[in-house]
Phi, psi and omega in degrees: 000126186246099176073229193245021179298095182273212197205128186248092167318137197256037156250011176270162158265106210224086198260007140266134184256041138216088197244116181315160165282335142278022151294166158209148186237117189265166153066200186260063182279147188228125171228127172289144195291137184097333178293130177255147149247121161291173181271133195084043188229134178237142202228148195077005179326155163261152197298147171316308204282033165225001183234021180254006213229343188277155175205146176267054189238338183245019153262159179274128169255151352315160161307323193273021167279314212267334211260354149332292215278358188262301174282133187270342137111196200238173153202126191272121186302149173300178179062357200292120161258089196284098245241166188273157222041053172262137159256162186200109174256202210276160178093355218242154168217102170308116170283157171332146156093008202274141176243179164232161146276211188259180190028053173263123167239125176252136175230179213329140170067000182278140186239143181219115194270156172358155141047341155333124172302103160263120203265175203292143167083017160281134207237101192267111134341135188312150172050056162286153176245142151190138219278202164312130164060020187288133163235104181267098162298195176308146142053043153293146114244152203207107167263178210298145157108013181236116196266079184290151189282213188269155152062023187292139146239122183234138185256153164015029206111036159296137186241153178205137180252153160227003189234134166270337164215084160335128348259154155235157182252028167221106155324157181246163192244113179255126182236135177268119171272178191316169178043033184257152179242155113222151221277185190301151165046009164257147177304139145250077192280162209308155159064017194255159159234125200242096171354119214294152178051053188253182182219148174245119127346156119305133176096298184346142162217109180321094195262327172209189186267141186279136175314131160306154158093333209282150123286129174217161207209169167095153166255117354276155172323108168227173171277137176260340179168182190242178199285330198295328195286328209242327167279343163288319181312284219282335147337281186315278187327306160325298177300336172313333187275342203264167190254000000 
């Protein structure tokens, strides 16, 4: 990419006409109609173990000819607003209504469901899951091996482990099920499950899995109250406001 020249593959599929020109879209990429791509967002990146390997005696110039001819591409759902400087690499599928903020990077195999949020500066690791209406704030990371449900909520600098004794060489599958919150800075360690409507404090660092319906707060997490308790609490606390 030269200045503000991006790059359109001519195996995408672009059924929207508002894709910055300073993008680049690789591969056999699908972008659904009604998606705005900002400018400076690249869909299709190619994976390390095909671009670690270039040397510039076995690549095509521009770089973006090889990493075209390389790439399988992602494909992105209508309505989607993809914000600038987002990378989205190749295999990945966005589903409709999907947004991003800025500097989000989705890498290889990430599924992202209906209507769902990615706040800015957030980092989805290869093969993340994430289901409907999910809202992921700033600055996450969600490493390999994580599944989130439906109605999901994260709050800020959620940390989630996948390995119980680093390194190792088999990852853990840690799953948040549906409608479940957790709050700003809490630890999610490898390998938990964590229950439908159950709440994470903020600060919490989650140690083992949580009962659906539980609130739990503290290092290590424990229970505190029940979901029916803590959605009467956010009433009151609501209503405070109203005249």
């Amino acid at each position: 990419m030269s200045g503000n020249q991006g790059f359109q593959s001519k195996r995408a599929v672009l059924e929207s006409r508002s894709i910055a020109k300073s993008s680049c879209i690789y591969g056999s990429s699908q972008i659904g109609r009604n998606s705005i791509i900002d400018p400076f967002v690249i869909i299709g990146y190619p994976i390390r173990v095909k671009t670690k390997n270039f040397t510039e005696k076995n690549m095509e110039l521009p770089l973006e000819n090889s990493y075209d001819k390389i790439s399988n591409g992602s494909i992105i759902g209508k309505n989607n607003h993809i914000r600038p400087f987002t990378i989205i690499y190749e295999n990945s599928q966005l589903e409709n209504d999907v947004e991003t903020g800025t500097n989000v990077v989705i890498r290889e195999n990430c599924q992202i469901g209906l209507g769902s949020i990615i706040g800015s500066g957030t980092i989805l690791d290869s093969g993340v899951s994430i289901g409907k209406r999910a809202r992921i704030q700033s600055s996450n990371f969600i490493p390999p091996k994580i599944i989130l449900g439906d109605n999901i909520f994260l709050g800020p600098g959620v940390r989630f482990a996948n390995d119980p004794y680093p390194v190792s060489k088999e990852l853990t599958t840690t799953i948040v099920e549906d409608n479940v919150i957790i709050g700003i800075g809490a630890i999610i360690l490898a390998g938990i499950t964590i229950k439908e409507r159950a709440v994470i404090a903020a600060g919490s660092v989650v140690t083992k899995d949580v009962p659906s319906e539980h609130v739990m707060m503290g290092t290590p997490a424990r229970r505190v109250m029940s979901r029916e308790e803590y959605d009467t609490k956010q009433k009151m606390y609501e209503s405070s406001f109203s005249d």
